[in-house]
C-alpha positions as CSV (number, residue, x, y, z in Angstrom):
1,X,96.5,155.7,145.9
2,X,93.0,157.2,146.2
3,X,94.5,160.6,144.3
4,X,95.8,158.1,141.4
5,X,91.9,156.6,141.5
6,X,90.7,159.9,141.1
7,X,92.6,160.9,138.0
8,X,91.9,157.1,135.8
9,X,90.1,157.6,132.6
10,X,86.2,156.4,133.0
11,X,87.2,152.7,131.6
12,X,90.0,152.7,133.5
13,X,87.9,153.5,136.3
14,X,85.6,150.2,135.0
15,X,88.3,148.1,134.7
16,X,89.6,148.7,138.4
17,X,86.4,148.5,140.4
18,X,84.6,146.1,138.1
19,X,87.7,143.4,137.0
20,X,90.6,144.2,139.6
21,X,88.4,144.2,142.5
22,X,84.8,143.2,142.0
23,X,86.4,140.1,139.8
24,X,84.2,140.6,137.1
25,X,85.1,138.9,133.8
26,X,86.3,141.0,131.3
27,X,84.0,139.5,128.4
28,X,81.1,140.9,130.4
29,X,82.6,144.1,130.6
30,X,82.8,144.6,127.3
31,X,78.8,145.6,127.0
32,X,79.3,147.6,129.4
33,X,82.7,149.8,128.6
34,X,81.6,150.0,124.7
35,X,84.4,148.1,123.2
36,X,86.2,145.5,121.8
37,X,87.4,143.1,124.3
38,X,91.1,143.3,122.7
39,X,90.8,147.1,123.7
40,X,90.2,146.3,127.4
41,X,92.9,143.9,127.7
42,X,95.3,146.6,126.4
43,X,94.0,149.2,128.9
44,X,94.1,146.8,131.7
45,X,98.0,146.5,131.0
46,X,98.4,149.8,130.6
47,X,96.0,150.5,134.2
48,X,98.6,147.9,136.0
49,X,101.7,149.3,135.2
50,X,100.3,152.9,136.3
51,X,99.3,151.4,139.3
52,X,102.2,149.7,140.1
53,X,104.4,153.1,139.2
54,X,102.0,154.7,141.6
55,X,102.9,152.2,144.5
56,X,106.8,152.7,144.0
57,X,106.4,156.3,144.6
């Protein structure tokens, strides 16, 4: 898992730590990552089903 952490894209990354773990809302994110709030729900979809292909390996 730590080598899949390692290769995320930077707002991946932000997503992971910040929303995933640290339970940060995603509408405060959005400062913070640069874009639109529709964009970060996309690549949190995207982040879970990478993770979760990760796990079944």
């Amino acid at each position: 898992m730590k080598d899949e952490v390692k290769k995320l894209k930077e707002i991946e990354r932000l997503l992971f730590f910040e929303h995933l773990l640290g339970q940060r809302e995603i509408t405060i994110l959005v400062e913070q990552a640069g874009c639109s709030r529709r964009t970060l729900q996309r690549v949190k979809k995207d982040l879970l089903l990478k993770l979760r292909k990760a796990l079944e390996k």
